[in-house]
C-alpha positions in Angstrom: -13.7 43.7 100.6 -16.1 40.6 99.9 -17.6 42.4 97.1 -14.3 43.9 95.5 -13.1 39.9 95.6 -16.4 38.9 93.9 -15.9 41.5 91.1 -12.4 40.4 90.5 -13.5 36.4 90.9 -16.3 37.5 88.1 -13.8 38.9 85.7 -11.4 35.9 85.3 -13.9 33.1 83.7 -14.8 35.9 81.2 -11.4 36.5 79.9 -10.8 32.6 79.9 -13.5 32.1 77.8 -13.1 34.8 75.2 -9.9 33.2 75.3 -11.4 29.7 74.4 -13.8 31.0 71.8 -10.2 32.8 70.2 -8.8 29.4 69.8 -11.6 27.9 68.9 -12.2 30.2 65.8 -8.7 29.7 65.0 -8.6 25.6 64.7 -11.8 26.6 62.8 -10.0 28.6 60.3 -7.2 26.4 59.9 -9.4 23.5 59.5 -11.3 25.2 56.5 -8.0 26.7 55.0 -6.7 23.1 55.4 -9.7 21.6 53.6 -9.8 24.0 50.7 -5.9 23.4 50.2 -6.9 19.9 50.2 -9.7 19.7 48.0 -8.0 22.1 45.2 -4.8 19.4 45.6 -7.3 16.6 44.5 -9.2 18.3 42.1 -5.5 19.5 40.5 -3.3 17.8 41.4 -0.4 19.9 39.6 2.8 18.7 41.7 4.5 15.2 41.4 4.4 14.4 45.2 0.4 14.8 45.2 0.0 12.6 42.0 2.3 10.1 43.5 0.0 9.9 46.5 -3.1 9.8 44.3 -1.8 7.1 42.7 -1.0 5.0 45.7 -4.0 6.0 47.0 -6.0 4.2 44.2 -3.5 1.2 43.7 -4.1 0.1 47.3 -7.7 0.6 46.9 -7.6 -1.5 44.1 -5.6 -4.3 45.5 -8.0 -4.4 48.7 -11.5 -5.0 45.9 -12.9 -2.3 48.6 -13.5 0.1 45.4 -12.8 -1.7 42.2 -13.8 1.1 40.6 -11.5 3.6 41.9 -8.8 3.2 39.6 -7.1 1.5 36.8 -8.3 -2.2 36.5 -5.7 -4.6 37.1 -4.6 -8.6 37.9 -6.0 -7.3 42.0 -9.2 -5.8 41.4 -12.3 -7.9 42.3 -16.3 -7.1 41.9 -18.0 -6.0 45.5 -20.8 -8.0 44.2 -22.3 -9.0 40.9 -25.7 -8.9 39.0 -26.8 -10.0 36.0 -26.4 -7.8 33.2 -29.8 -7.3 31.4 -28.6 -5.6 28.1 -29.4 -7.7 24.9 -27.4 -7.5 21.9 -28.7 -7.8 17.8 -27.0 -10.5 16.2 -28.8 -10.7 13.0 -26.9 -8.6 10.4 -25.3 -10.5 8.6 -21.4 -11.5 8.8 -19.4 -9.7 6.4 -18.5 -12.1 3.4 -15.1 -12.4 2.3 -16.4 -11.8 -1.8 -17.9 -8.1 -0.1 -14.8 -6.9 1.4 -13.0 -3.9 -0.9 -10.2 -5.0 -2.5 -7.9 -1.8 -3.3 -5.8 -3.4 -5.4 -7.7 -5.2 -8.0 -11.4 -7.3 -8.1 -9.4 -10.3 -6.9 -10.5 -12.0 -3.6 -7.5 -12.7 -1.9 -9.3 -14.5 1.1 -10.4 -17.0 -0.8 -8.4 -19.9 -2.1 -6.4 -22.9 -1.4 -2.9 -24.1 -0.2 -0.2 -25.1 -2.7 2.7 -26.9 -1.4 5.4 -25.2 -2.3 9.1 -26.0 -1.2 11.2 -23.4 -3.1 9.4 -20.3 -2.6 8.8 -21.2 1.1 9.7 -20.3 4.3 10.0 -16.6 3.6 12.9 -16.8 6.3 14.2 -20.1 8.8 13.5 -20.7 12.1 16.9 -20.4 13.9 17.6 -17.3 12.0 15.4 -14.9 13.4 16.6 -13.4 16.6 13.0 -12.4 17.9 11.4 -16.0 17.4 9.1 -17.3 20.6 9.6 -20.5 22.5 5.7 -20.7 21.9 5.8 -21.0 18.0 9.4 -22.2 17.6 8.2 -25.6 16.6 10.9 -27.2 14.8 13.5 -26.3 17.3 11.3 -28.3 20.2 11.5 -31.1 18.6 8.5 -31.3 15.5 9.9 -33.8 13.1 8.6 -33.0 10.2 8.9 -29.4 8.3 6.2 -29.7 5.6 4.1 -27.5 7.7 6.6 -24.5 6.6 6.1 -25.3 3.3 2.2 -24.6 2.1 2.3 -21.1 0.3 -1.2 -19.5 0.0 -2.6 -19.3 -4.0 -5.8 -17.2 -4.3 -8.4 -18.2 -6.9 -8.5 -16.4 -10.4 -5.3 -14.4 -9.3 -2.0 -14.0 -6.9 -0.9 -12.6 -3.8 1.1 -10.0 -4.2 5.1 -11.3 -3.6 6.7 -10.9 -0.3 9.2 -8.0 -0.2 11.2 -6.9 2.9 12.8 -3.7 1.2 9.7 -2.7 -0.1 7.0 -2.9 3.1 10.2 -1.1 4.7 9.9 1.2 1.8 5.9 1.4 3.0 6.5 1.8 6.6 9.5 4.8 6.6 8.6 7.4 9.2 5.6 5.5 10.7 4.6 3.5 13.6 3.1 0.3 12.6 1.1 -1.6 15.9 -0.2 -4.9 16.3 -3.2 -4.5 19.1 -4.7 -7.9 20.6 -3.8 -10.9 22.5 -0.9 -14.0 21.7 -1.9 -14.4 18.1 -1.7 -11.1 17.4 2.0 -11.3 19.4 2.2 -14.3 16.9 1.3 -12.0 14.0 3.9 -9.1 15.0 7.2 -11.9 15.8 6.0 -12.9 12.4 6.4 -9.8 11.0 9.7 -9.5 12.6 11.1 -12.2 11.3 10.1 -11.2 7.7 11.3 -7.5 8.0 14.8 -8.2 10.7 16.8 -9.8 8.2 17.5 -6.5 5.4 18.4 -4.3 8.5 22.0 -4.1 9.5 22.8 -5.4 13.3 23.5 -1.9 14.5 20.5 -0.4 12.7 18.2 -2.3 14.6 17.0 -3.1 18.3 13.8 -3.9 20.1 12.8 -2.2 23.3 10.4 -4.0 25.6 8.5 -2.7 27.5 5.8 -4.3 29.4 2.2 -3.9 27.6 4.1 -2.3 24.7 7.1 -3.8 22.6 8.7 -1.7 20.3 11.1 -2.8 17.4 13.1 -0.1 15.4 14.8 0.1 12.2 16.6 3.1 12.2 18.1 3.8 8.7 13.8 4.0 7.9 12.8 5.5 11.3 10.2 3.4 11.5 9.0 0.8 14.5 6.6 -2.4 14.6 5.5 -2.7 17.4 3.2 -4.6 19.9 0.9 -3.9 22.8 -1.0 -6.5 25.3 -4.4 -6.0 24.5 -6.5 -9.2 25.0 -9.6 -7.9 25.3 -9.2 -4.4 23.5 -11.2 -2.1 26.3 -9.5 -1.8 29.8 -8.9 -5.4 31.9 -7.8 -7.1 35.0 -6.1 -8.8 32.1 -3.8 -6.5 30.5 -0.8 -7.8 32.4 1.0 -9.3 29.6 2.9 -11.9 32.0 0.5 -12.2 35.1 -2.9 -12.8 33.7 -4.3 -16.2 33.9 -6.9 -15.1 36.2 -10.2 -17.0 37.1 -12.2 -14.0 37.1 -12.3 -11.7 33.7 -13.3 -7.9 34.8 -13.3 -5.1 32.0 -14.5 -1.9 31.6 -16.8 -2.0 28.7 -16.9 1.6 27.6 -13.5 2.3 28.4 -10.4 1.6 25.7 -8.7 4.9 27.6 -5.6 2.8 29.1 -4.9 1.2 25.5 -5.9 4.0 23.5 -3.5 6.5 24.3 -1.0 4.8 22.3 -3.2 4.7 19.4 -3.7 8.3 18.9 0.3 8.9 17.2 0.3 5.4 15.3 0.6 5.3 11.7 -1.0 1.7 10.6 -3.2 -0.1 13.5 -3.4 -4.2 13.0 -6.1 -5.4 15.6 -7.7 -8.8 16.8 -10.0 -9.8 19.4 -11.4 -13.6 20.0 -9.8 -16.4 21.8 -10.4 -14.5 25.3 -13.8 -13.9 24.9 -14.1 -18.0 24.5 -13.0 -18.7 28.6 -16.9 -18.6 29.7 -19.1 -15.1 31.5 -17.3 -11.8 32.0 -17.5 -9.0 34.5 -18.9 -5.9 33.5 -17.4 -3.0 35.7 -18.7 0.2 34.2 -16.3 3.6 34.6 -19.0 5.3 36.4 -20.0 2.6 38.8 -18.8 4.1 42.3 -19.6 0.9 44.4 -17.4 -1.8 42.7 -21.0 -4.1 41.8 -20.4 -5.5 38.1 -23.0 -7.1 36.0 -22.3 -10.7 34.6 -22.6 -10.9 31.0 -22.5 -14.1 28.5 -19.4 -13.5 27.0 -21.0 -12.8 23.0 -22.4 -9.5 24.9 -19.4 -8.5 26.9 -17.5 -8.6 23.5 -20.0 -6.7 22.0 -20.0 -4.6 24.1 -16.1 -4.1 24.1 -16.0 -3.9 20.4 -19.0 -1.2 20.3 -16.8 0.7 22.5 -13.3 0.4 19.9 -15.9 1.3 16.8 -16.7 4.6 18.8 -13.2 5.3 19.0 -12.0 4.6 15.4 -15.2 7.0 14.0 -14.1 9.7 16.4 -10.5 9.7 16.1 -9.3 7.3 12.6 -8.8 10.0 9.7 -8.4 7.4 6.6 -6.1 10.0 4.9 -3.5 9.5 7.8 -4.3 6.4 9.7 -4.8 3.1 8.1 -6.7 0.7 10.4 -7.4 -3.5 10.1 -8.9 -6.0 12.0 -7.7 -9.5 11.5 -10.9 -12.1 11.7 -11.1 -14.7 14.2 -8.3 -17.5 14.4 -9.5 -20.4 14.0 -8.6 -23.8 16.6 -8.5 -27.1 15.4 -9.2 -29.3 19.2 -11.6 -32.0 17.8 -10.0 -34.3 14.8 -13.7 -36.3 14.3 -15.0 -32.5 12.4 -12.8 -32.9 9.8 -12.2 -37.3 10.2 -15.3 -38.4 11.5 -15.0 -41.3 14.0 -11.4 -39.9 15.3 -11.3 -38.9 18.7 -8.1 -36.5 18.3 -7.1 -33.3 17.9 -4.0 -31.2 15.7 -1.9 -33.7 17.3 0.7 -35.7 14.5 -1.5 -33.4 11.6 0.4 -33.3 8.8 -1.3 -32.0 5.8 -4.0 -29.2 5.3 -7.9 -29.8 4.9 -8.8 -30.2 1.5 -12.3 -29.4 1.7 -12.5 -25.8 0.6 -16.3 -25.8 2.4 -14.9 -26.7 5.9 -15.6 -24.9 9.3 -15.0 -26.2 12.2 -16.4 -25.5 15.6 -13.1 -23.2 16.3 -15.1 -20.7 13.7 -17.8 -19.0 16.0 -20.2 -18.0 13.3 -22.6 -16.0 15.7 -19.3 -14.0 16.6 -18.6 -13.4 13.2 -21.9 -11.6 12.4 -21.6 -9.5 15.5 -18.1 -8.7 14.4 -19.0 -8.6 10.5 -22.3 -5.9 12.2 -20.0 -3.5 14.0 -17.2 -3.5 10.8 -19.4 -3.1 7.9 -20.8 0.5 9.9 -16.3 1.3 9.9 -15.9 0.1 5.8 -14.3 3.7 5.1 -12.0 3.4 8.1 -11.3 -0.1 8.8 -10.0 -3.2 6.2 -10.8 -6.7 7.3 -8.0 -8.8 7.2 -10.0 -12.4 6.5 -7.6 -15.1 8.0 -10.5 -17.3 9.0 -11.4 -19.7 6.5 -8.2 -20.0 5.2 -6.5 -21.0 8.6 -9.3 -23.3 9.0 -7.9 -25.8 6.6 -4.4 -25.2 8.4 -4.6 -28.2 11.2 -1.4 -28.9 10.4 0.0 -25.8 11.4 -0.5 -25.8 15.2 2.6 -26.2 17.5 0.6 -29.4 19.4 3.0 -30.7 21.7 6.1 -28.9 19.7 6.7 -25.9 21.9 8.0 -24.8 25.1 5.6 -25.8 27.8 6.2 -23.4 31.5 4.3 -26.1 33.1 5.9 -29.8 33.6 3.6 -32.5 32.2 2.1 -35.2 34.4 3.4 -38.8 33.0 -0.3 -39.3 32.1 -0.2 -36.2 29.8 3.0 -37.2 28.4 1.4 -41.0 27.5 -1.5 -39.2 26.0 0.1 -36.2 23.7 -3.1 -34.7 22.5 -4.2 -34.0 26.1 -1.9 -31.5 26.5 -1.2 -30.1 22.3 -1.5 -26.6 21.9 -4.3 -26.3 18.9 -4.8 -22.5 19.3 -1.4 -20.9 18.5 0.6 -21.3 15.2 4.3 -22.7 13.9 6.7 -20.4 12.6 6.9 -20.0 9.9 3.8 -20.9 8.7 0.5 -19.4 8.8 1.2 -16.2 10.0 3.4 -15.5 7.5 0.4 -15.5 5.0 -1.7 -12.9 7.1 1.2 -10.7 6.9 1.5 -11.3 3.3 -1.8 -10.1 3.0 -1.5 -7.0 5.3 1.3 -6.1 2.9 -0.6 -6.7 -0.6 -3.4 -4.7 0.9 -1.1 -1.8 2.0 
């Protein structure tokens, strides 16, 4: 009896565990199945639901900074850590002259000439007409006194500029896109162009869609749009916001134009800039393969360098001149110190009235190591991209800055409003005014 009981006692732990091996092969199993299901969901992620949870995933691990470089930059992303970035750039080619560019019209420069005052022929369209017109530019309506500003047409030397006509650069743009890509005066450029094209459209032909980074205006009786997208920096930023982005930090990706560039691709005539945001001091380099969010700090003639290296790469592989017509307008220029064109003034475009006459002027608004890295990476693009050469021109245009005539979404301190060229806006343009002329040149070179 003792040793039947000792066989049976024997038998019991042995069945319990070849039981617990059972289950534990079968979690096992599950947990691989589980796992391969898993990994082929984030490698392909084919369904909605999983794309929406990818997505989230790597929005909340940029809005943490624990893995900048996880997703999309935006205004939330922050660098780990930072080193210095040790690249070095070649500035000496020279910038590319204005009496060099192609002309496809004739052998006239149109770039280089002087302002006529001219009050018949100009404005090209008034202020309070055009429905699209910005608080920021609107200068007459916030209170500028004087109008002569609207009234300097553009004369060439040794020829003219081809006369402004809204039916015909309608008649140029039916059935294509036409994009402005850049920053506020670029957005400047585009309101412009609105303003010159809105008024030959009936009411119900026409509408504007916004639409975040991308504005779209249509004329439908031409199917055609202009159009506008939030680029300030051209490759991917923590700055493409186009309301929130007045950050202390600038991060981009400098070989990455991805995020801005898909728009490009179906876009019939591409008007770029890039300058003014490259002027606010270092920027963060975060490169697309950097898997530990550390950037490289770079001076900020580099970082653009870099950022415009990365947009000639993608006009060469992807700009066929026989469909797509590309430009890049040259550097707007500021007017903040009156004593560079009155010496012994201690002013700024504040009460200007009248252009510079001094057809040799540049001003320290011009950044003339910028222009040769700019004039470098263009000339190697001359069969894909025009230069649109507004700088020396809008150099003698002081007079044309909003200053303090323009809506301001910050109240002014009664010190500021004592002293109105603390607080005059230099950088951005009336309208009309000089913008108008960039556009007339867009259209005589079309």
């Amino acid at each position: 009896m003792i040793q039947r009981w000792h066989k049976k006692k024997t038998q019991l732990p042995l069945i319990a565990i070849l039981f617990f091996l059972f289950i534990l092969c079968s979690i096992f199993y599950n947990e691989r199945r589980f796992q391969q299901i898993h990994h082929k969901e984030n490698r392909k992620p084919n369904d909605i639901a999983t794309r929406n949870h990818l997505k989230k995933t790597f929005s909340s691990l940029n809005r943490t900074g624990s893995k900048a470089s996880a997703g999309i930059l935006d205004r939330f992303s922050t660098c780990n850590s930072t080193v210095k970035y040790d690249g070095r750039s070649n500035l000496n080619a020279p910038w590319l002259q204005s009496d060099e560019q192609e002309n496809t019209k004739d052998s006239c420069n149109v770039f280089s000439g002087r302002w006529v005052f001219d009050n018949i022929s100009v404005p090209l369209y008034n202020e309070s007409d055009c429905p699209y017109m910005s608080d920021q530019l609107a200068c007459h309506k916030h209170g500028r006194p004087d109008l002569m500003y609207q009234n300097w047409r553009w004369q060439p030397h040794g020829c003219d500029l081809k006369r402004w006509n809204a039916t015909e650069m309608w008649d140029k743009l039916r059935g294509k896109r036409l994009m402005f890509v850049g920053d506020s005066l670029n957005r400047g450029q585009w309101i412009s162009m609105l303003c010159l094209l809105e008024s030959v459209i009936p009411a119900n032909k026409k509408s504007i869609t916004p639409n975040a980074p991308l504005t779209i205006f249509r004329a439908e009786e031409y199917n055609a749009t202009v159009e506008f997208q939030w680029a300030p920096l051209i490759v991917e930023s923590n700055s493409d916001d186009p309301v929130n982005h007045r950050l202390d930090e600038r991060i981009i990706r400098p070989d990455s134009v991805l995020r801005h560039a898909s728009e490009w691709d179906h876009v019939d005539i591409l008007v770029f800039n890039s300058y003014l945001w490259w002027r606010q001091g270092p920027v963060k380099l975060l490169w697309s393969n950097e898997k530990n969010g550390v950037c490289e700090e770079a001076e900020s003639l580099d970082a653009m360098e870099l950022a415009m290296s990365e947009w000639a790469n993608w006009i060469e592989s992807n700009v066929d001149p026989s469909k797509k017509k590309v430009f890049f307008v040259t550097m707007s220029p500021t007017h903040l110190w009156s004593r560079e064109w009155e010496p012994g003034t201690e002013g700024n475009c504040y009460n200007e009235k009248t252009p510079i006459e001094d057809e040799g002027y540049w001003g320290s608004g011009s950044d003339l190591p910028t222009m040769r890295m700019v004039g470098n990476i263009v000339n190697k693009l001359r069969s894909k991209v025009s230069v649109i050469n507004i700088t020396q021109m809008s150099e003698y245009r002081k007079d044309g800055h909003p200053s303090i005539y323009r809506k301001f979404w910050e109240s002014r301190s009664p010190e500021q409003l004592a002293n109105p060229s603390s607080y005059s806006d230099c950088i951005h343009w009336c309208l009309p005014g000089v913008p108008d002329v960039w556009n007339q040149l867009l259209f005589h070179l079309l």
